[in-house]
N, C-alpha and C positions, 0 to 999 in steps of 0.2 A: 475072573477076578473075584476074591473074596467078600465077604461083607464087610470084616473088617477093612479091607484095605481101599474097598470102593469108601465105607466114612472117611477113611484119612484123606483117598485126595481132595473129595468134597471141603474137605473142614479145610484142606491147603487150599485151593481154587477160591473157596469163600473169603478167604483172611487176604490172599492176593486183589482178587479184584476188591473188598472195599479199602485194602491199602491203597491203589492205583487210583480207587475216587477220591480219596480222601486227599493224594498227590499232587494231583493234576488237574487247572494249572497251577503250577506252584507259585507265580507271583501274586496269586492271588489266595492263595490256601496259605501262606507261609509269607509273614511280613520278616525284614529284615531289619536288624537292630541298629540303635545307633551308632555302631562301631562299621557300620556298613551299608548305612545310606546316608551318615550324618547325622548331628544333631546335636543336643545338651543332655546330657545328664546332671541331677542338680539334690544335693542334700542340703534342707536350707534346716534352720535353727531358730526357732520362735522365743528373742529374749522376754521375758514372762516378771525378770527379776522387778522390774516398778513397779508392776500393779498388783492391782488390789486381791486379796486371797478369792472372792469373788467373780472379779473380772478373768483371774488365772484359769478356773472351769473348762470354760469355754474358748478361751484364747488362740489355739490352735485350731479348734476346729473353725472359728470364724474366720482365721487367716488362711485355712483352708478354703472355704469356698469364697472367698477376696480374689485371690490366687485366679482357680476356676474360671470368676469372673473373666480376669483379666485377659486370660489364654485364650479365653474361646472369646473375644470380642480381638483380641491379637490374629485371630484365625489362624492358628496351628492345626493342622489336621491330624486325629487319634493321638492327644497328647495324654501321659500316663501322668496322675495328681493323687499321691495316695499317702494317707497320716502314718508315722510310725511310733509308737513309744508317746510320750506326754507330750511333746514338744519338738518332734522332727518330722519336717514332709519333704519329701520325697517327687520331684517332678522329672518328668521326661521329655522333650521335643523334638520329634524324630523331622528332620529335615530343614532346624532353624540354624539360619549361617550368618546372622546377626547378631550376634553372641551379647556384644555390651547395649546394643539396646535393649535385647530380651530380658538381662540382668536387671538392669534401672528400672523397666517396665515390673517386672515381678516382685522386687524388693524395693518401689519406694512405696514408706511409708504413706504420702499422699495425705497429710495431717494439714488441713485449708485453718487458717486464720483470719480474721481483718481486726486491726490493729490503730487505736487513734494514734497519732504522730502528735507528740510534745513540740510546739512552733515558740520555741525559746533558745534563741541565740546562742544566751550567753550558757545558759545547762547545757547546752548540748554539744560547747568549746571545752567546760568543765568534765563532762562526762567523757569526750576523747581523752582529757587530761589526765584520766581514773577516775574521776568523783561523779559516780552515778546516782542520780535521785534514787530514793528508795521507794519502788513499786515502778521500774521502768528496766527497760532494757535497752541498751547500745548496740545498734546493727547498721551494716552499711549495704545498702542497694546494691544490687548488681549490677545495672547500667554503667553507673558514673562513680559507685565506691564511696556513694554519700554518705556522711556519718547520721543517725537518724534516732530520737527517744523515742522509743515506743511503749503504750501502755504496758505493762505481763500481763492483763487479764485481757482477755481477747472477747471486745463487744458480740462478736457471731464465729461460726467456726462452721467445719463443711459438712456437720449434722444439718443444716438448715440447706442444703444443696436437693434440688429436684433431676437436674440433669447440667450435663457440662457438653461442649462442644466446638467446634475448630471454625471461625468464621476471619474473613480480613478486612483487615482494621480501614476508612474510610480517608486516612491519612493518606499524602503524596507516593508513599512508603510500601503502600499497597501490603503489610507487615499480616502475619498470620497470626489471630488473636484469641482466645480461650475466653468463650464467651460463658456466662452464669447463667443459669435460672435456681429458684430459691423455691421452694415450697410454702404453702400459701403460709405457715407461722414466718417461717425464715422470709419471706417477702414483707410480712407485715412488720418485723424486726430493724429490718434492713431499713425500709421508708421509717422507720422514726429514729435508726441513730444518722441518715441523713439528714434529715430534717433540721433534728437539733446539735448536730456539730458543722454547719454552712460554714465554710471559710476552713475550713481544718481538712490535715491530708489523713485519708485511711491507709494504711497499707493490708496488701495484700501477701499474706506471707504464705509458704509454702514449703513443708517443711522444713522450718526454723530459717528459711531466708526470702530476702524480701523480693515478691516479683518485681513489684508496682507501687506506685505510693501515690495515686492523684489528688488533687483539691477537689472536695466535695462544693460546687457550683451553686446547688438547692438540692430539695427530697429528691427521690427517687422512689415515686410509688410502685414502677411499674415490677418490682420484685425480680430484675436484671442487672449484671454487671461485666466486666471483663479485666482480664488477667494479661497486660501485654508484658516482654521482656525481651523483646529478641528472637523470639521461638525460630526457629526452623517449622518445615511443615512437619514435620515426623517426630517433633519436639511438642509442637501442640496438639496433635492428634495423642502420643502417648499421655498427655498432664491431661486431657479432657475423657481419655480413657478411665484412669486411675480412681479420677476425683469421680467419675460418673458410675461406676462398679462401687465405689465407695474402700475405707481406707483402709489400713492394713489396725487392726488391735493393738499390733506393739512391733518393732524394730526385727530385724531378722536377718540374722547372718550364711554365708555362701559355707558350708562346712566338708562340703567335698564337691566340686567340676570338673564332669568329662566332656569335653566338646571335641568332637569330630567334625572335619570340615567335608566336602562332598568329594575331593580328588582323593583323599586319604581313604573315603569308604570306598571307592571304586577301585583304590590299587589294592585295598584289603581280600575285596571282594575277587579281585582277578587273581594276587597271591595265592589266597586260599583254595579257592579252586584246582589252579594249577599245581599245589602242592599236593590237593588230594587228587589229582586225576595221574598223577606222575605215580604217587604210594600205590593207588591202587592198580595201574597196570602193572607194575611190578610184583604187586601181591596174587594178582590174579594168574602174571605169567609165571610165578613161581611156582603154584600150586597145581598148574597143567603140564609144565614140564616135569616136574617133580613126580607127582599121584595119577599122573597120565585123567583116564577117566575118572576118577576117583575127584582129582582136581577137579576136574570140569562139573560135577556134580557140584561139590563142596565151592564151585565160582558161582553157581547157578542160587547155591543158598545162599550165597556173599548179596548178590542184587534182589534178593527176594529181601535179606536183611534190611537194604539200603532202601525200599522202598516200603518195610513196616515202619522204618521209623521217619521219615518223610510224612506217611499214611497218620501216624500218633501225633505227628505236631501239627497237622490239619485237622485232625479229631477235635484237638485241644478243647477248641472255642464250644464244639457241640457241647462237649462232656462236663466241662466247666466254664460255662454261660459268664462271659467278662473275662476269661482270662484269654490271650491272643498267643498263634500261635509264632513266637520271636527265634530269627536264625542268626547268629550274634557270630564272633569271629570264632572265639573260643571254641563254639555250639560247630561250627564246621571242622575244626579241630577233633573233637566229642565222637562228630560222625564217621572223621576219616581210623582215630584211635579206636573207635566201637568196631570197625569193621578189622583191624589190624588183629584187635582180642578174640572177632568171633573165629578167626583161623584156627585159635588155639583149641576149639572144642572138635571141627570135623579131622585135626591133625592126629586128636588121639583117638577119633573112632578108627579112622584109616590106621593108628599104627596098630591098635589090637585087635582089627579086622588082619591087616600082616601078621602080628603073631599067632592068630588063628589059624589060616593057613597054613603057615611054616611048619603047626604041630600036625598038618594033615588033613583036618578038617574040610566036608565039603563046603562051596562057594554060600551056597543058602546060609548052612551052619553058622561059618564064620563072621558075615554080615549081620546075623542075629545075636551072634555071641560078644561081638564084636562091639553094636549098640548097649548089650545089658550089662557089659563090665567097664564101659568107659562114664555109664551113666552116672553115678555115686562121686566118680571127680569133677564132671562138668558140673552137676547141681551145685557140688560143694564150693570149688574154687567159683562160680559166677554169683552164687551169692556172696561170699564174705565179700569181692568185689563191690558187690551191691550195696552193702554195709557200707562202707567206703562213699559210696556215690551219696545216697540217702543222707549222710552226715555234710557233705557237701555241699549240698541242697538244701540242707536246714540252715547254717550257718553262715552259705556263702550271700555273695550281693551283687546284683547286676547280671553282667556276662558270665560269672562264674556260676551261677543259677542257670544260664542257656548251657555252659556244659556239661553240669551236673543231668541236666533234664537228658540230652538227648546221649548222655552215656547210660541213662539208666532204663531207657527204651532202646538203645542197644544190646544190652544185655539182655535182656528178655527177649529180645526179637530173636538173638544168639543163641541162647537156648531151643526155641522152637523151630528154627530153620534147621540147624546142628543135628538136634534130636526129629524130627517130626519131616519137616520137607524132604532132607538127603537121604530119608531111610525108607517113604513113597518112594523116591526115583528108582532107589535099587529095586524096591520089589515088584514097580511096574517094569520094567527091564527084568527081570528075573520071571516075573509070570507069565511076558509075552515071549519069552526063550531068545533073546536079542545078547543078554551080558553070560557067558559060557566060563571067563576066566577076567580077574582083576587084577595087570601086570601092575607094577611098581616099581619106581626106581628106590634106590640102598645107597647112600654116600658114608652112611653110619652105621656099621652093623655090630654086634654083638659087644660089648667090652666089661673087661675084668677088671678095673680099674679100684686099689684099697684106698679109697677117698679120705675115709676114717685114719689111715696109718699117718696122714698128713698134715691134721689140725692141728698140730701144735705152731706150723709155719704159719698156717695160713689164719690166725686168731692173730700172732704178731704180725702180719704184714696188714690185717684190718686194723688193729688198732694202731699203726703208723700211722695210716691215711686218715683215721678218720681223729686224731689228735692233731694231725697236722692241718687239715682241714679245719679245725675247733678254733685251733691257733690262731691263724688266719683269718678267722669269723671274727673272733672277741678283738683283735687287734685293728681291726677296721672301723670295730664299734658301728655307730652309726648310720655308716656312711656303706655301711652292706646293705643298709634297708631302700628299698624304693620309696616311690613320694607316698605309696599307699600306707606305709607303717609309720615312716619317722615326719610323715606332713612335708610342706611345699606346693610347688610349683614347676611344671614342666610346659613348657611349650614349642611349636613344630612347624615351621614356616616352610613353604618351598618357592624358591628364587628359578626365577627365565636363567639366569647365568649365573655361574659357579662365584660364590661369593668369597673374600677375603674373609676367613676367620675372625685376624688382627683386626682388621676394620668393623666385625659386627662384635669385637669386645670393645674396639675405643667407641661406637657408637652405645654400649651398654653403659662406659662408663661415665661419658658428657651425661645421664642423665641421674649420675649416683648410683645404679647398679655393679654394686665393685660384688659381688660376692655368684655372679653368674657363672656355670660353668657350660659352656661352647660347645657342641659335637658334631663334626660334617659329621653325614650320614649317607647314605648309597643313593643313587638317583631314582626319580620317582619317573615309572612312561604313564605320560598323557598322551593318548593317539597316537602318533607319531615322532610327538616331540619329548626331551629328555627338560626333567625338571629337578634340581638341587634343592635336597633336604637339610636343615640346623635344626638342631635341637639346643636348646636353651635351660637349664634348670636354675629356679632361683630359690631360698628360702622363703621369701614374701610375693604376696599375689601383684606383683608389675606386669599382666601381662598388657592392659591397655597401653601404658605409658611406654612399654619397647615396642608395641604394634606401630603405634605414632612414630616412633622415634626411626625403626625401620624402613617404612616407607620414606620417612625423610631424605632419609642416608640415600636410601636405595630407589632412587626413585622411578628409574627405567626395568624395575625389574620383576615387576608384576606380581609383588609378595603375593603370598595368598596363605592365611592360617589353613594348618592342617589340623591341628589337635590342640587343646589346649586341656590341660588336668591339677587341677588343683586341691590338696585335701588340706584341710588344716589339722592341729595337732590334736585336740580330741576326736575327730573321726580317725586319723592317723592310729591314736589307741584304740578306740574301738573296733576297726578292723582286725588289727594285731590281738585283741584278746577272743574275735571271733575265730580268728586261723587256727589261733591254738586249741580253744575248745573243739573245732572240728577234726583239727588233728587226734586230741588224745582222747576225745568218743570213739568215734571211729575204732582206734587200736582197742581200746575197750571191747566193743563190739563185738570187733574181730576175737578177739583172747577171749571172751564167753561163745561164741559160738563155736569156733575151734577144739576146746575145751569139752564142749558138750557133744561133738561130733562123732569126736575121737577119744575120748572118756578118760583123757591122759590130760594132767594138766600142764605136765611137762613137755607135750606136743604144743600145748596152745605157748607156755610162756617162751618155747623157743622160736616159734615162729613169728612171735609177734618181737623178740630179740631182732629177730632178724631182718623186721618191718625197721625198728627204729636203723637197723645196721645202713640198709640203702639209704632212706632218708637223709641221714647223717653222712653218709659218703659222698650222694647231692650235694648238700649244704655246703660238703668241704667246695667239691668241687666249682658249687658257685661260687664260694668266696676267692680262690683261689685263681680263679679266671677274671677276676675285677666284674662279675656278672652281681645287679643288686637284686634283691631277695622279694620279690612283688605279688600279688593275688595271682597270679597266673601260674607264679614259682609253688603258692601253696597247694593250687589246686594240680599240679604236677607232684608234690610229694603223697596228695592222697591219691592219686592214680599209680603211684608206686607202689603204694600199701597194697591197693585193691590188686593189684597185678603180679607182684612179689608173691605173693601169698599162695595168688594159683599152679607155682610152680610147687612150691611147699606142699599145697594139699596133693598134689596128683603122688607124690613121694611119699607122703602121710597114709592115702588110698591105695597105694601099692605093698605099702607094708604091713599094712591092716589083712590086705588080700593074703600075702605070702603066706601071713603068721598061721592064716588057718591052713595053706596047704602044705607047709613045710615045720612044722611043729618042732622039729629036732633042732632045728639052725638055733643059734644065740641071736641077742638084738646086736651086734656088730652083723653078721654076717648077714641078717634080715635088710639093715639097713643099708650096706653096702650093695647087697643083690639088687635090691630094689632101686636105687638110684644109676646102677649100671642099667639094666631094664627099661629107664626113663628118661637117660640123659639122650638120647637122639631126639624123642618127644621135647623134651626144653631145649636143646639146641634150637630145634628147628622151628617151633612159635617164636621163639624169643626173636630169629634172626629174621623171622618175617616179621613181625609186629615190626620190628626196626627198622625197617624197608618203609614202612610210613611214614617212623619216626623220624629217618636219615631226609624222605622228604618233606617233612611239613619243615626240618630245621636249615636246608639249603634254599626250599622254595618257597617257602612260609609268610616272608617277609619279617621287620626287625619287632611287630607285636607278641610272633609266637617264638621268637628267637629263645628267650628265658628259657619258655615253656617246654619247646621240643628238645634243647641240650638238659635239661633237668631230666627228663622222660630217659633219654640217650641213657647218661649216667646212671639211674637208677634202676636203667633195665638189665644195664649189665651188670652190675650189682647185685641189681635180684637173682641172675641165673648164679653167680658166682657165689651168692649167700646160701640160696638151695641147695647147694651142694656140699660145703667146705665150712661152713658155719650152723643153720638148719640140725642137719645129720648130726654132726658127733656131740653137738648139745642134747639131745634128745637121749643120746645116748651114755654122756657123762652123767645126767641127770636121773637116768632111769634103776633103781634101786633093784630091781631086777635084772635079769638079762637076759630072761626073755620075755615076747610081748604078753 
């Protein structure tokens, strides 16, 4: 064995085992997100409008670690609390299934008052009547709905609070009561408007309503007091939480909610799985029955792939100290689609390692030859891909960040396995005299086919569909977009027994929800038993009040939230103008690199014609299946781009080649030779990649449903754009006629 070839397996053997440490064990190298172990997702919105230009500075960042506070005395384990932009944070709580106490707990403001009470009859009959003194307020207690004058300036407030705490009240009641301590000003505060209002009631207000209102007896030196109203235990431990972490700066709204419940992340978890162990026996058995050895090499780089990029998301945390490494639904998607792409690079060293041979060439030769002419396409198509991914990445939020990431260490892993791993195996089998000949199966061989004589149909039958699609789009309006673009509300119950539609609409509508739309949905396995999923979509955030209203109805039936997603309609925009800058970088991107590749700019603006072509043939075709248009859909249109593209460069790459050896041909006859040359190459990625895609969209589950029939459509798109669209653009365009 060579020098050379001994560094190479080194450098493979080395990249292997720290992939495998880095791997293993994975529930502990690799946390999993909240779309698959539970949890909230939480974009909240720091309103800023009252105060002072002053107090605004810093506002966020104090409601920021308020927040902090409160979660980690809430004891959430690795929860994510991070500022975005002037005035949005950003929270995560991987495994909270308490959804509306966690809300109340994070977003109340926790503003403490005490308030003297106006002990005037006849004011306070006038004041229910509208005539309020002026310098007082009308509030009614929460007990009993008393009507009550209270000062508006508020003798002490919960600046003057030392600590707050859950203690029971000494009453027959045995009632759970939020007791005070004051700091020594706020104690000495306290004991003198005691003192001097004896006989008068204080109230204790709390955020603008009133707990408590007792009669002050005498002082109260000892700088203590207490807050009763009813609490629950869980009612007073959260109010003595709040007030004891101290209070929020200013008021703060819920602007985007993902909550995943624990059953939904385990059938996610089990979905996904099963969808990618389904793709990849079939990927795997494709390529063995197909390339015989050749396969089996090119299976062997598939799981060295699957275990660099495993190896990268347990890196993560070394490499970037704080950041964790998250396996999100998508992100397993990412992996299963990462591995579906990396086929497409060993498919064209195997087919130009065949063409090698067929011209004669010995077995050494062609392996060698075979590696150094297919190089130039895999570089080229896996980056612009990359491009694609990278724009993804920058733009996207949440989960579409888990699949941006670990498709962009798919491709790199693809590259190196592709080039580097499968090309050691050959030549350790070639140097110990074990591989003598590389049979192959042929379902596709040679073809003459005038692709170019065609376009004039096949430009009309694109622009049918993709107007007819357009049609369809704009005449839906709105109501194409998921909650992620146009705002709302979505939420996901699953019922013991198969529930009456009719009856969870009239149970929506007893409580004012007329504008609900209803969806059984496929049944969910918990262990052994089967569980019925609704989905719910509303315009306005109802989900407590149907949560209530459900169990009512329903009460033998063991609701249990699966998911709850709420965006409202500025984040709703804001998503929607990140999609698009992601989209039209990206094709940017793409058109400058292309461009500069291939020194034709008429190469770049056809291929990137024919990014928007699939896209747009997508888009029809979601509109057209009543499928709505959601972050999942978008991050499927730029995996079209990145994918589409790679069929184009390998045709781009071949004719680039031809033009030097065949100098005589025209650019029709360049273009058409070349794409006959290359069509069993795209056939045959495309119909494997599809092989993943056909299962992440049968077995996927109804999360990646969007996602994998947009991929479907697109990909076949993209083969059909390569060829029929791509080509005789380049060629109607090209001012010459030859290259």
């Amino acid at each position: 064995m060579d020098k050379k070839l001994t560094t190479r397996v080194i450098i493979v053997l080395a990249v292997l085992g720290v992939s495998l440490f880095f791997s293993f064990p994975l529930d502990k190298r690799i946390n999993l997100g909240l779309d698959l172990k539970g949890g909230m997702h939480l974009v909240l919105r720091v309103d800023t409008s009252k105060l002072s230009d002053e107090a605004k500075k810093d506002a966020t960042d104090r409601a920021l670690e308020v927040i902090r506070n409160r979660i980690d005395e809430f004891g959430v384990r690795e929860p994510v609390i991070q500022k975005q932009g002037d005035d949005v944070i950003v929270v995560q709580l991987p495994g909270v299934t308490d959804r509306q106490r966690a809300l109340e707990l994070i977003g109340k403001t926790a503003f403490l008052e005490f308030k003297l009470v106006l002990d005037d009859v006849e004011k306070t009959k006038q004041a229910v009547a509208g005539t309020i003194p002026e310098g007082y307020d009308l509030k009614n207690t929460g007990d009993d709905n008393e009507p009550l004058l209270l000062e508006k300036n508020a003798v002490l407030t919960g600046e003057a609070l030392k600590t707050a705490f859950v203690k029971f009240s000494s009453s027959q009641f045995n009632e759970p009561v939020v007791a005070l301590q004051f700091n020594p000003d706020g104690a000495r505060k306290f004991a003198e408007i005691t003192e001097k209002n004896v006989g008068k009631r204080l109230a204790i207000v709390l955020d603008g309503k009133i707990k408590t209102a007792p009669r002050i007896r005498e002082a109260i030196p000892s700088g203590e007091a207490e807050i009763s109203g009813r609490f629950s235990v869980e009612e007073a431990q959260d109010t003595a939480l709040v007030l004891r972490v101290g209070a929020l700066p200013a008021p703060m709204y819920v602007e985007e909610e993902r909550t995943v419940g624990p059953l939904l992340g385990q059938d996610s978890i089990n979905k996904g799985v099963k969808s990618s162990i389904i793709g990849g026996t079939l990927l795997f058995g494709f390529m063995a029955l197909y390339y015989l050895l050749a396969g089996v090499i090119a299976n062997i780089a598939l799981l060295f792939n699957l275990f660099i990029i495993l190896g990268c998301l347990g890196m993560l945390p070394m490499l970037f100290p704080g950041v964790s490494a998250t396996l999100t639904l998508p992100g397993i998607a990412g992996i299963a689609l990462s591995l579906g792409m990396a086929v497409d690079a060993n498919v064209l060293i195997n087919e130009r390692i065949r063409e090698e041979l067929r011209e004669g060439r010995s077995l050494r030769a062609a392996i060698s030859n075979g590696y150094g002419k297919a190089f130039s396409a895999i570089f080229d198509s896996n980056l612009t891909t990359l491009i694609a991914a990278l724009f993804l990445f920058w733009f996207g939020t949440g989960p579409i960040r888990g699949f941006a990431v670990t498709l962009i260490i798919g491709l790199m892993a693809s590259m190196f396995t592709a080039i580097v791993v499968t090309r050691v195996i050959f030549e350790l089998l070639l140097a110990a005299g074990w591989l003598k000949k590389l049979p192959m199966l042929s379902l596709i061989g040679q073809t003459k086919f005038d692709f170019i004589g065609k376009r004039r149909f096949f430009y009309a039958l694109s622009l049918i569909v993709i107007v007819s699609g357009l049609v369809v789009f704009f005449k839906h309006g709105k109501q194409s977009y998921g909650i992620d673009f146009k705002g709302g509300q979505v939420q996901e119950y699953s019922f013991k027994n198969q529930p009456s539609i009719d009856k969870v609409r009239q149970a929506l509508k007893d409580i004012n929800v007329n504008d609900a739309q209803v969806q059984q949905l496929k049944e969910i396995q918990q262990e052994k038993n089967s569980r019925y999923a609704v989905l719910i979509k509303t315009s306005e955030n109802k989900s407590d009040e149907i949560t209530k209203q459900l169990k009512t109805v329903f009460p033998e039936d063991d609701l249990q939230v699966l998911k709850v997603e709420h965006v409202g309609p500025i984040a709703g925009k804001h998503l929607q103008a990140k999609a698009i800058k992601a989209l039209l970088w990206s094709l940017v991107g793409i058109l400058v690199y292309v461009a500069f590749r291939f020194k034709h700019i008429n190469f770049a603006i056809a291929g990137v014609i024919a990014l928007f072509h699939d896209i747009l043939v997508a888009l029809g075709f979601l509109a057209m299946t009543g499928r709505e248009i959601d972050l999942l859909s978008v991050t499927a249109f730029l995996t079209i781009a990145g994918y589409s593209i790679n069929d184009t460069i390998v045709i781009y790459d071949r004719v680039r080649e031809n033009a030097k050896l065949m100098r005589k041909l025209s650019l029709l006859e360049l273009i058409n030779l070349s794409v006959n040359q290359t069509l069993s190459r795209t056939l045959l990625t495309s119909g494997v990649t599809l092989l993943m895609v056909f299962a992440i969209l049968l077995f996927g589950g109804e999360v990646l449903g969007n996602f994998a029939f947009t991929l479907l459509v697109g990909f076949v798109s993209g083969v059909y754009s390569t060829v029929y669209i791509v080509s005789p653009l380049v060629l109607a365009w090209s001012r010459k006629k030859t290259f």
